[in-house]
C-alpha positions as CSV (number, residue, x, y, z in Angstrom):
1,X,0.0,0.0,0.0
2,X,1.3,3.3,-1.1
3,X,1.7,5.6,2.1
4,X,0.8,9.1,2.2
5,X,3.0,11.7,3.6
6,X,1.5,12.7,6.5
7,X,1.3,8.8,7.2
8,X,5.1,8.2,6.2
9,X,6.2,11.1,8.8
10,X,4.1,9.3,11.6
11,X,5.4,5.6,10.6
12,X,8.9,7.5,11.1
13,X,8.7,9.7,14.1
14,X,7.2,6.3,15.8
15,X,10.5,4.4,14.6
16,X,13.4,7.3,14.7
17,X,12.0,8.9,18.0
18,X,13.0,6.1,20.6
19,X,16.6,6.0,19.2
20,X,17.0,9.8,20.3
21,X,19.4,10.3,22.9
22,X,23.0,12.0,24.7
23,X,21.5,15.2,23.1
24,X,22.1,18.5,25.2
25,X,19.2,19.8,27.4
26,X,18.2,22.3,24.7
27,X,17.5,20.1,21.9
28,X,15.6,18.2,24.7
29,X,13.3,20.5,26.0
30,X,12.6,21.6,22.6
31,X,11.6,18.2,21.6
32,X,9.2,17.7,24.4
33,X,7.2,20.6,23.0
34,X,7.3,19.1,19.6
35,X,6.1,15.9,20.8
36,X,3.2,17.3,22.2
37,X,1.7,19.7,19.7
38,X,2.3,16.9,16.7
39,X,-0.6,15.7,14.1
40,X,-2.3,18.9,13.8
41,X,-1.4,18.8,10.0
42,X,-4.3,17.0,8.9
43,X,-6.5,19.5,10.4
44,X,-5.2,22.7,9.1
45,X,-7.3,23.1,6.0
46,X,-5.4,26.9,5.1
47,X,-1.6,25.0,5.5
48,X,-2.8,22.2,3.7
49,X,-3.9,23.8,0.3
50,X,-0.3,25.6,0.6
51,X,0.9,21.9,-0.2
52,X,-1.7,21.1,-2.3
53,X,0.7,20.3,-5.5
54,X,3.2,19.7,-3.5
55,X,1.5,16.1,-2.0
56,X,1.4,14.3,-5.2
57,X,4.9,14.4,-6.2
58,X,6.1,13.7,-2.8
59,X,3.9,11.0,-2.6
60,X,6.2,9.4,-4.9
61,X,8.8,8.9,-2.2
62,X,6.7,7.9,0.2
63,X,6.6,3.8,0.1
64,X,10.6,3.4,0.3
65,X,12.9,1.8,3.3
66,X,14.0,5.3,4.5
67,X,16.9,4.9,6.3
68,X,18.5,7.6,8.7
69,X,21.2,8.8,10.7
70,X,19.5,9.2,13.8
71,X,21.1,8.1,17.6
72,X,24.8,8.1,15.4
73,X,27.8,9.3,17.0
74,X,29.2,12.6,16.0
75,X,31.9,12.5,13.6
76,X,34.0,14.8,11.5
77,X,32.7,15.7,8.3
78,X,35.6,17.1,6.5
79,X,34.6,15.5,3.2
80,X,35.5,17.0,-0.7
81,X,33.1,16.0,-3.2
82,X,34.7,15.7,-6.7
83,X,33.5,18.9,-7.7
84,X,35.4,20.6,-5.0
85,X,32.8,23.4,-4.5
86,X,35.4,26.0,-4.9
87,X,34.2,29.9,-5.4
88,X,37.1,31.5,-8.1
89,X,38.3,34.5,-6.7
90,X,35.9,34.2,-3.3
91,X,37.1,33.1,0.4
92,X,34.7,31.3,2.6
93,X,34.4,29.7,5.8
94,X,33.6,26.3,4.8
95,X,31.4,24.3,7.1
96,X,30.9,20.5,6.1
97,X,27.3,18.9,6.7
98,X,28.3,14.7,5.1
99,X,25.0,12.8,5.7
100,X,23.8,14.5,8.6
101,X,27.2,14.9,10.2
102,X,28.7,18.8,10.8
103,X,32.1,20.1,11.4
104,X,34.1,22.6,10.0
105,X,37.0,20.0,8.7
106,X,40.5,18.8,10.6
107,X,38.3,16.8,13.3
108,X,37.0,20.2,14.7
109,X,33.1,20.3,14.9
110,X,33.3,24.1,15.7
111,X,35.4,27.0,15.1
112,X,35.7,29.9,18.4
113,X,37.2,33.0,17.1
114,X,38.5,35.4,19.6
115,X,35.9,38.5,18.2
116,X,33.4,36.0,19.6
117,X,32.2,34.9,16.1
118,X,31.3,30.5,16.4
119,X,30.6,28.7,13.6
120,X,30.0,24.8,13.1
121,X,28.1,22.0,14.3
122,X,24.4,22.9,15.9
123,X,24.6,19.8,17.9
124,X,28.2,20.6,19.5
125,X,27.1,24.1,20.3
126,X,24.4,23.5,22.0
127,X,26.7,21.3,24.6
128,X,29.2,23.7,24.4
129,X,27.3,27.6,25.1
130,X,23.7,26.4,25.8
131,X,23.1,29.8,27.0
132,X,23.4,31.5,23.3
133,X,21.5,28.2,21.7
134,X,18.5,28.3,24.3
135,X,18.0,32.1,24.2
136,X,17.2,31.7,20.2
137,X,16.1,27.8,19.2
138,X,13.1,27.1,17.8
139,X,11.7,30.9,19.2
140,X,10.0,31.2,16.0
141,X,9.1,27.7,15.3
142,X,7.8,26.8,18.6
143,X,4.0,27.4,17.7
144,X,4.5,26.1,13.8
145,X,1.2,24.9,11.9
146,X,3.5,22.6,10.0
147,X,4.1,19.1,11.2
148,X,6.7,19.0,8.8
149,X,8.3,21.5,10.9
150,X,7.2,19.9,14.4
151,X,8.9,17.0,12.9
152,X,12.0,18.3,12.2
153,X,12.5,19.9,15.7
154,X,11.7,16.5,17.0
155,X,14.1,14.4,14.9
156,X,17.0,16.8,14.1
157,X,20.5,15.9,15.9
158,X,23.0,18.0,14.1
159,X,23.0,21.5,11.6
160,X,25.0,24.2,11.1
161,X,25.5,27.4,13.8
162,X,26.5,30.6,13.2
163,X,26.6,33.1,16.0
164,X,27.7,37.0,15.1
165,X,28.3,38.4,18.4
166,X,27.3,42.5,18.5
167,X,29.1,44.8,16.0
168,X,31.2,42.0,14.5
169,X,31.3,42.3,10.1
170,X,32.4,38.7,8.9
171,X,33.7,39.7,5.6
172,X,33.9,36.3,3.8
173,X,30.8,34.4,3.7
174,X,30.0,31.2,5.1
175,X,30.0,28.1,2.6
176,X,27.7,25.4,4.0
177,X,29.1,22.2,1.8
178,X,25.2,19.6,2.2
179,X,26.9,16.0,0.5
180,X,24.9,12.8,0.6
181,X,26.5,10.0,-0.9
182,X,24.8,7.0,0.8
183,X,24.1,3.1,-1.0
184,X,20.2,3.3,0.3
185,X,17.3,5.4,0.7
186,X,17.8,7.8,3.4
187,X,15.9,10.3,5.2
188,X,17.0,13.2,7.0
189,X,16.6,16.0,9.3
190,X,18.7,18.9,10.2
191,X,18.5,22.4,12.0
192,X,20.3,25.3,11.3
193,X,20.5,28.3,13.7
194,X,21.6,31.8,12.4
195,X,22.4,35.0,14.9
196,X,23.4,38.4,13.5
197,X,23.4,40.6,16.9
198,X,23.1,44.5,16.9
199,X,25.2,45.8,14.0
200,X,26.7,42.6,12.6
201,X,26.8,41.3,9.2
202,X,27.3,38.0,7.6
203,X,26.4,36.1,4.1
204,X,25.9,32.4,4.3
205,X,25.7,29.7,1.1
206,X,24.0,26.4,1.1
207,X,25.1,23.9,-1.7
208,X,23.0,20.8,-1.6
209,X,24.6,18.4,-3.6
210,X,23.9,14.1,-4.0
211,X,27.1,12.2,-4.8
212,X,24.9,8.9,-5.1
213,X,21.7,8.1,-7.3
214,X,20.5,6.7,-4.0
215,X,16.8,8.1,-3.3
216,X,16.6,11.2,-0.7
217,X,14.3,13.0,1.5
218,X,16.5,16.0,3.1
219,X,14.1,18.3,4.9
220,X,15.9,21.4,6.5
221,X,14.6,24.2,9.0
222,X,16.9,27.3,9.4
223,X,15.9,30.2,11.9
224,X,17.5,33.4,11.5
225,X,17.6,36.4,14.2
226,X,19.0,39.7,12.9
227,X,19.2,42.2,15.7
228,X,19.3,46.0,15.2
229,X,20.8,47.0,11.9
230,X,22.2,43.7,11.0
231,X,22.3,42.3,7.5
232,X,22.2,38.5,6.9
233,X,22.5,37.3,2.9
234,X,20.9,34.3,2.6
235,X,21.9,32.4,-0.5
236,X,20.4,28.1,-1.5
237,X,21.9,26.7,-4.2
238,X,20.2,23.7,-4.8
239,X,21.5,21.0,-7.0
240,X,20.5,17.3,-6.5
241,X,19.8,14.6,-8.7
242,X,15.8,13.6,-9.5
243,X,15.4,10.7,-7.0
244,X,15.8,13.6,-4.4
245,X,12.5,15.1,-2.1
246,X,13.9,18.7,-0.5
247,X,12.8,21.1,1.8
248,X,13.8,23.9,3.6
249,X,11.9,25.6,5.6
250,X,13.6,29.7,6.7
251,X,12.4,31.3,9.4
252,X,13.9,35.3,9.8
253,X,13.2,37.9,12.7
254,X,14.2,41.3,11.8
255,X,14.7,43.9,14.5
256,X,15.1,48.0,13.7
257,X,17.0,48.9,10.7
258,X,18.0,45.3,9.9
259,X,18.4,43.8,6.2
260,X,17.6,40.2,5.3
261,X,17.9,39.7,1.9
262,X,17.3,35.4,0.8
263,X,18.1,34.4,-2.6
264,X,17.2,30.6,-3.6
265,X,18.3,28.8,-6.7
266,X,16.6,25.8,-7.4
267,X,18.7,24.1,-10.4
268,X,17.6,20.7,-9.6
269,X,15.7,18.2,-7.6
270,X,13.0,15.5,-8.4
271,X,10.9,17.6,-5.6
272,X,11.6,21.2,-3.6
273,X,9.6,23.2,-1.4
274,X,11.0,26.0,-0.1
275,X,9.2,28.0,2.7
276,X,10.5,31.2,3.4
277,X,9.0,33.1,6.3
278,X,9.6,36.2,7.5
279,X,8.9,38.8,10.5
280,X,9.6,42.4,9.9
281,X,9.5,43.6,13.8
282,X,11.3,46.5,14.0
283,X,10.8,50.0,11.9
284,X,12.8,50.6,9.4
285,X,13.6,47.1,8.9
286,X,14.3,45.4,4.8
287,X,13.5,42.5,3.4
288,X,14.5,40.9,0.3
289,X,13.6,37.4,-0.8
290,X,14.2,36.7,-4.5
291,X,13.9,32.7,-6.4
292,X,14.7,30.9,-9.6
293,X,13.7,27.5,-10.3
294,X,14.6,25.4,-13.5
295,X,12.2,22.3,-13.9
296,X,11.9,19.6,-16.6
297,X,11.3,16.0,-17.0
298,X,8.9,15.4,-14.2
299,X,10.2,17.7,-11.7
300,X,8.3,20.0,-9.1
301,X,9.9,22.8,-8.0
302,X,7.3,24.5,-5.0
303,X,8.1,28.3,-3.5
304,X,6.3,29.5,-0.7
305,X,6.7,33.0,0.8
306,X,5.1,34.6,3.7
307,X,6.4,38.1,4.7
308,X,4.5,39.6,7.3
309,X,5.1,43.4,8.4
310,X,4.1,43.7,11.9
311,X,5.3,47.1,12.6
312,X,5.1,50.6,10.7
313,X,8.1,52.3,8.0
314,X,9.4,48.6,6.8
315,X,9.8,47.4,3.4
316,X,9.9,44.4,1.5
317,X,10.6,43.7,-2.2
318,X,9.8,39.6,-3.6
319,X,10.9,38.2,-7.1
320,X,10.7,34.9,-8.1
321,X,11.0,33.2,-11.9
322,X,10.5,29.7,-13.2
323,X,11.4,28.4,-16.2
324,X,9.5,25.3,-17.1
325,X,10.3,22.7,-19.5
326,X,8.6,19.3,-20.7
327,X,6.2,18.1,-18.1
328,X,8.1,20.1,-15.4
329,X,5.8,21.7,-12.5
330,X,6.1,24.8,-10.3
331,X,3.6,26.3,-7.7
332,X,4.5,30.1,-6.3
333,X,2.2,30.8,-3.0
334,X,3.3,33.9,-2.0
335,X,2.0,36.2,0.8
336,X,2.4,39.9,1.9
337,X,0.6,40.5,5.4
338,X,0.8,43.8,6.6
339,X,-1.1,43.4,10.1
340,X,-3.1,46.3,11.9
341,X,-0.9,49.7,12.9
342,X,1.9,48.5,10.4
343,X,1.5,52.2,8.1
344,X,3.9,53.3,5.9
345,X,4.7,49.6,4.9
346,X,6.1,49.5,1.3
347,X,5.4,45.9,0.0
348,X,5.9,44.6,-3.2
349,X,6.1,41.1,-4.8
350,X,6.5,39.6,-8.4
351,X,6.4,36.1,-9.9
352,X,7.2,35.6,-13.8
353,X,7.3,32.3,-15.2
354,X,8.5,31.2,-18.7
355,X,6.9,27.7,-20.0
356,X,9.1,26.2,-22.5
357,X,7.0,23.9,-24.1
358,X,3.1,22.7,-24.4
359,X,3.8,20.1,-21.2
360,X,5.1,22.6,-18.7
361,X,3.0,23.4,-16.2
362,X,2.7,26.3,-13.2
363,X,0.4,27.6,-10.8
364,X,0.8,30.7,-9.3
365,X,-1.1,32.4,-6.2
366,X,0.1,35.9,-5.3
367,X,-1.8,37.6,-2.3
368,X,-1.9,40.8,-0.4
369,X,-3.4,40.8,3.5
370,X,-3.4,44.1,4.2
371,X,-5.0,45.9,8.0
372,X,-3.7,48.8,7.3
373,X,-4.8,51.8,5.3
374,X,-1.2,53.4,4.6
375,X,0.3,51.2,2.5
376,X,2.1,51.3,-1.1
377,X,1.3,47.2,-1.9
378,X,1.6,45.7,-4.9
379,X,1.5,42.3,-6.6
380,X,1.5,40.5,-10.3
381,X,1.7,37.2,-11.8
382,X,2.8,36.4,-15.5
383,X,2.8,33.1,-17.3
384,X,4.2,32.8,-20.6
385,X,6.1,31.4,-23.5
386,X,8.8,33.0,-25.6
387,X,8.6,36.1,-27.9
388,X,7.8,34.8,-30.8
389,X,8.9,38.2,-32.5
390,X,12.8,38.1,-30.7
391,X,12.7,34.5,-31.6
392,X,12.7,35.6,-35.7
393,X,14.5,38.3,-34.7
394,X,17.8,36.2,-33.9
395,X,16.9,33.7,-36.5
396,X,16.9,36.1,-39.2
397,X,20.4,37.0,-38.2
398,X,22.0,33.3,-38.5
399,X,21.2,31.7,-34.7
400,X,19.9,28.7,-35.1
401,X,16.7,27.6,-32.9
402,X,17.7,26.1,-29.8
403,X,20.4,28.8,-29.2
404,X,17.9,31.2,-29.8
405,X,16.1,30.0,-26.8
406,X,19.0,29.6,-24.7
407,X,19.3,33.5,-25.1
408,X,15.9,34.1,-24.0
409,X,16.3,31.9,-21.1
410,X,19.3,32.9,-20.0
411,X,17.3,36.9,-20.7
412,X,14.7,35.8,-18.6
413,X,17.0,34.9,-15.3
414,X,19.5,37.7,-15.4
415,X,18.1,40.2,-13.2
416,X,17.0,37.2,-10.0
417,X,21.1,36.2,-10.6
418,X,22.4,39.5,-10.7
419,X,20.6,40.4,-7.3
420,X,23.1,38.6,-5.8
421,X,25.2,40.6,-3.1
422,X,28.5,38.6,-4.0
423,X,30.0,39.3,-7.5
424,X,32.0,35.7,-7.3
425,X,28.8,34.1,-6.3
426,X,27.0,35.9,-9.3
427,X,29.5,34.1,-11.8
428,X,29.3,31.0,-10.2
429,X,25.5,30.6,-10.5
430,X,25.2,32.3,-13.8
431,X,27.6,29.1,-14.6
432,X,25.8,26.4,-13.3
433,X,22.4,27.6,-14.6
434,X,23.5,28.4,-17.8
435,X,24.9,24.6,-18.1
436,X,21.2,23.8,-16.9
437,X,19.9,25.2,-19.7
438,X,21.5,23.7,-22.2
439,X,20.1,20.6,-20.9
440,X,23.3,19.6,-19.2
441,X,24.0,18.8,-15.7
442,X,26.6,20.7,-13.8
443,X,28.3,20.9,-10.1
444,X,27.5,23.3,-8.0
């Protein structure tokens, strides 16, 4: 019998959750909460239509032997994939996350700089200064509709930890390296924890990558906490092979005069969801969250947004692009709630989607919530197909067809790539999507 997935996240919460154990206190008393508020899902009619295209393709994962790494002992996970994941002209802080294991490489699981800046495993942290990890953990997550999310702070041993003590600037970003390279199905959980305190600044980069064709269901839950005028660049790049289920689920609280500004590349994945959530609660505060996802061949590619503005004078800006070919699917489910007293919000939020051919298929659902009465809001939705007119345009002067189209494609994305705060990163992702839509598969 094929399982469902609320009934495959039960079957392994029942089987993963008595192998739990040697966590710290704080991942503890976290999961205690979780335990108790779990299987709402199936009654929360609003969160379930936000997955309502989103269900069928996972479904297809949902009958495997998922194995995972749960009750495993810690271990270093300094580990190179063959692609290297090297930024030309860029330094990073590399942190390593190798099937569910962190560390930052050389058998250290964290790395304790004398500004106060920690960076490294979530799990060691939280042994090691519980007093930073309990004042932030699952703060925003703790009353969750999503049992996805309920799940994950049940079931999640490791992730990555960044902590920006007050007034410290990290000038090279922060490289998180995701490799999976197991033999068998395998399911896993991690949490990531992000602080930016009062006048710091930092850039992080996921790279999800599969080294195996073994099957995959990676579901991720970052929160991020930006204190007074902090700025946090928040960068996926997503790259795994078709037998791979994603999500990742971003959480970010932004206090007076901060900047959060998320930028997620999907270039690949049998099935992604990403939910990206965010509180503007202080004036003055910015908010940025821009997408592009490349689906073909069966794929589903899901992007959910949800910025509320709880307080007056902040402003957020949303772009996200799809570019759909053969019986590829997308869903954009985007909200912009500006909640009573919140005046003066500026609030605006595009989605553009390009179908490459009579298969494709997208559904897009823009919305505005707006309880207050000054406000500049604005949203829009396009679905379309090439210009037929640029098409002969370029024809006419000796391209043939299918570069013709790589040129529009490639058109179409420049502006969500070139958003990018790092110039390095910029060429690197222009790279790998370009390869992408050429039809070829590329390293991140």
């Amino acid at each position: 019998m094929k399982l469902s997935s609320e009934t495959l996240l039960h079957s392994l919460t029942r089987r993963d959750v008595p192998l739990l154990g040697g966590e710290s206190a704080v991942f503890s008393n976290a999961r205690s909460v979780a335990r108790d508020s779990l299987g709402r899902f199936a009654k929360e009619t609003n969160l379930r239509e936000s997955y309502r295209y989103f269900s069928p393709y996972a479904n297809r994962w949902m009958d495997m032997d998922w194995h995972s790494p749960i009750g495993r002992e810690l271990r270093d996970a300094d580990y190179r994939c063959g692609c290297g994941h090297d930024f030309p002209d860029l330094e990073v802080h590399k942190i390593y996350v190798h099937n569910g294991c962190c560390s930052v490489g050389e058998g250290n699981f964290l790395s304790v700089h004398p500004s106060g800046l920690i960076y490294g495993s979530f799990a060691e942290a939280s042994k090691r200064y519980p007093r930073i990890v309990e004042q932030w953990y699952s703060r925003q997550t703790i009353g969750a509709e999503d049992d996805f999310v309920r799940r994950n702070t049940l079931l999640a041993e490791d992730g990555v930890f960044v902590y920006i003590p007050r007034g410290v600037r990290v000038e090279h970003p922060f490289q998180i390296i995701l490799t999976l390279d197991a033999c068998e199905a395998q399911y896993l959980e991690l949490r990531n924890l992000f602080v930016v305190e009062e006048q710091g600044e930092a850039s992080v980069v996921f790279c999800d990558r599969t080294q195996s064709q073994a099957p995959y269901f990676t579901q991720q839950v970052s929160e991020c906490f930006l204190g007074a005028e902090a700025n946090l660049n928040f960068v996926l790049l997503q790259n795994q092979h078709d037998e791979a289920l994603q999500m990742h689920h971003v959480y970010a609280e932004q206090r007076e005069s901060s900047r959060f500004v998320s930028n997620a590349f999907t270039v690949r994945g049998g099935a992604v969801r990403n939910n990206i959530y965010v509180t503007l609660q202080g004036h003055n505060a910015r908010a940025i969250c821009n997408g592009l996802a490349l689906v073909d061949a069966g794929q589903y590619v899901d992007m959910h947004t949800n910025v509320r503005h709880a307080v007056e004078r902040c402003e957020s800006n949303q772009l996200y692009k799809t570019v759909v070919d053969e019986e590829g699917e997308s869903n954009f489910y985007g909200v912009i709630d500006v909640q009573r007293g919140a005046q003066k919000t500026e609030a605006y939020q595009r989605n553009a989607n390009l179908l490459v051919s009579s298969g494709a298929k997208v559904h897009t659902k823009p919305q505005l919530i707006i309880h207050a009465d000054d406000v500049k809001c604005s949203h829009g939705a396009t679905v379309g197909q090439f210009d037929e007119e640029s098409r002969f345009y370029m024809m006419q002067r000796g391209l043939d067809p299918e570069a013709v189209n790589h040129l529009l494609m490639q058109g179409f994305v420049e502006d969500v790539i070139g958003m990018l705060p790092v110039v390095p990163l910029q060429t690197l992702v222009r790279e790998v999507v370009g390869e992408r839509l050429r039809g070829k598969v590329s390293s991140c």
